[in-house]
Steps between C-alpha positions, in 0.01 A plus 500: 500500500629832391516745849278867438549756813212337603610142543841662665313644739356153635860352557578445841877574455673241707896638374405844582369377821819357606697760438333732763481231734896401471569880583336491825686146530821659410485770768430233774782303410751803486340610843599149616825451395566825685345430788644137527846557267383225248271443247151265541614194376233199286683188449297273201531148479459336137484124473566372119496619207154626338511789341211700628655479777802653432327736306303616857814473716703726260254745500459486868902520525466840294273665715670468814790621353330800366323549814801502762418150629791202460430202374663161532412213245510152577453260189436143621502209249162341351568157725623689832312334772253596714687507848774700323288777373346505913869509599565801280223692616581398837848699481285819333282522782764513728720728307439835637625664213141357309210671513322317303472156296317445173529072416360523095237320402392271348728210682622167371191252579730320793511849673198533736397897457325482782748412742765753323241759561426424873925453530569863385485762818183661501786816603619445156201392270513749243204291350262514814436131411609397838177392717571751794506776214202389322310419803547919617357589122212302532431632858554860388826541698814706414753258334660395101272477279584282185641721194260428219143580729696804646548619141168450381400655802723825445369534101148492625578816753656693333212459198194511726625624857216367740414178391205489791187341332612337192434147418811363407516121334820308536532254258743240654552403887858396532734592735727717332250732345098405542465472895730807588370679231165429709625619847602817310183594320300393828742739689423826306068377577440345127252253422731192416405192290768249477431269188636242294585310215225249654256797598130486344390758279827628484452768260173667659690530816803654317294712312343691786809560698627919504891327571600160295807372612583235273703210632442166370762416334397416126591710154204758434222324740294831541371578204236767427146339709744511811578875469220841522549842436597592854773193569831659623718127383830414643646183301736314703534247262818445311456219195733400236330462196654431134795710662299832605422542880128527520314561800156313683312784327438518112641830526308642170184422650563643830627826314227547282251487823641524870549818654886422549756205444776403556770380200644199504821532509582827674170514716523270829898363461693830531265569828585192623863495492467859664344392793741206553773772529247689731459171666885472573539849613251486761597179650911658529232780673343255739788296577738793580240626730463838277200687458366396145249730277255335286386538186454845381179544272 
């Protein structure tokens, strides 16, 4: 589809997003390294060798650097066993020099993500995967919220402000995005319906919501009887299809009649590795017994 002023106007600008949002990052780090003479540090573990996920861990690498926080790389082999990858995030958490630890994912199939998650300090879980974390989002408390909801979360602030009566849909419950992204919408008093891929009447229910937060995890899904006039969409999907990244939204369809969407890619992703450096920042914060400012909208 060929973009008028009109269809640029509905873009939910994920890049530009980022950008603000690394500035503010940027000044807490610099504030921290003079406070505490060194830098917030992320260490990231990658285990093999698939591509995407080099792809993600580069791009993560990046950012810290450009945003005053170190990074340290560790690049484990495809067959490294279980109880070594524990023992390596053993010696993180009890590094002091770590603020936080980001294990990539997906793992081999003999690694157990579960117990990785539930190994990593809850101190140092940039993700907020860790139970104690996730157990203070879904009671409303103060604590790390996991980087792609907290993203999704920023884009819809900044676009609509007070989010207090809308009837937001999340399509997809897992635990990285659907059930924090649920805490969160609950949190600023919307009307949350978690659905999916095994919901009834899908599409009616999709098609009345004012926020559609699209994460189920298949190429172009929503398609134009899931979507109205007044849907603000955030596409957290990221598909590979005949080698163009496509998201969970048929993104012409969603252009030509919701409110606001966002792109797929340069919507949700940038946003997301923004608030894993946010993430890391604020746990050197909390850790080093420093006062810690949060986000700025």
């Amino acid at each position: 589809m060929i973009l008028n002023k009109n269809n640029e106007s509905k873009i939910i600008n994920g890049k530009n997003y980022s950008k603000d949002f690394l500035i503010h990052v940027s000044n807490l780090a610099f504030k921290f390294e003079n406070l505490l003479n060194r830098k917030p540090c992320l260490a990231v573990i990658l285990i093999g060798d698939d591509n995407a996920s080099k792809v993600y861990v580069k791009n993560k690498i990046l950012t810290a650097k450009d945003t005053n926080i170190k990074s340290i790389e560790i690049l484990l082999s495809n067959n490294t066993s279980e109880i070594n990858l524990l023992n390596e995030i053993n010696k993180l958490n009890n590094d002091d020099r770590i603020d936080g630890i980001l294990v990539q994912l997906p793992l081999p199939d003999h690694i157990q993500v579960k117990k990785v998650v539930n190994s990593i300090s809850p101190k140092k879980d940039v993700d907020g995967f860790h139970p104690q974390n996730f157990g203070n989002l879904i009671l409303g408390n103060e604590t790390v919220v996991p980087c792609t909801p907290l993203g999704c979360w920023y884009m819809l602030k900044k676009e609509l402000n007070d989010l207090t009566g809308y009837h937001a849909v999340v399509i997809g419950r897992s635990n990285i995005v659907g059930k924090p992204m649920q805490s969160l919408l609950i949190k600023e008093n919307c009307t949350v319906t978690v659905a999916h891929s095994k919901t009834r009447g899908l599409a009616e229910i999709s098609n009345k919501a004012d926020i559609l937060i699209a994460a189920i995890g298949r190429p172009e899904f929503i398609t134009s009887e899931f979507i109205n006039s007044n849907s603000v969409i955030i596409d957290v999907g990221i598909n590979r299809v005949n080698k163009k990244l496509v998201g969970d939204v048929r993104f012409q369809d969603g252009l030509k009649i919701a409110k606001k969407i966002t792109p797929v890619p340069g919507g949700v992703g940038p946003m997301t590795i923004a608030c894993l450096m946010y993430n890391t920042v604020k746990l050197a914060y909390r850790r080093n017994n420093q006062m810690f400012n949060e986000i700025l909208l």
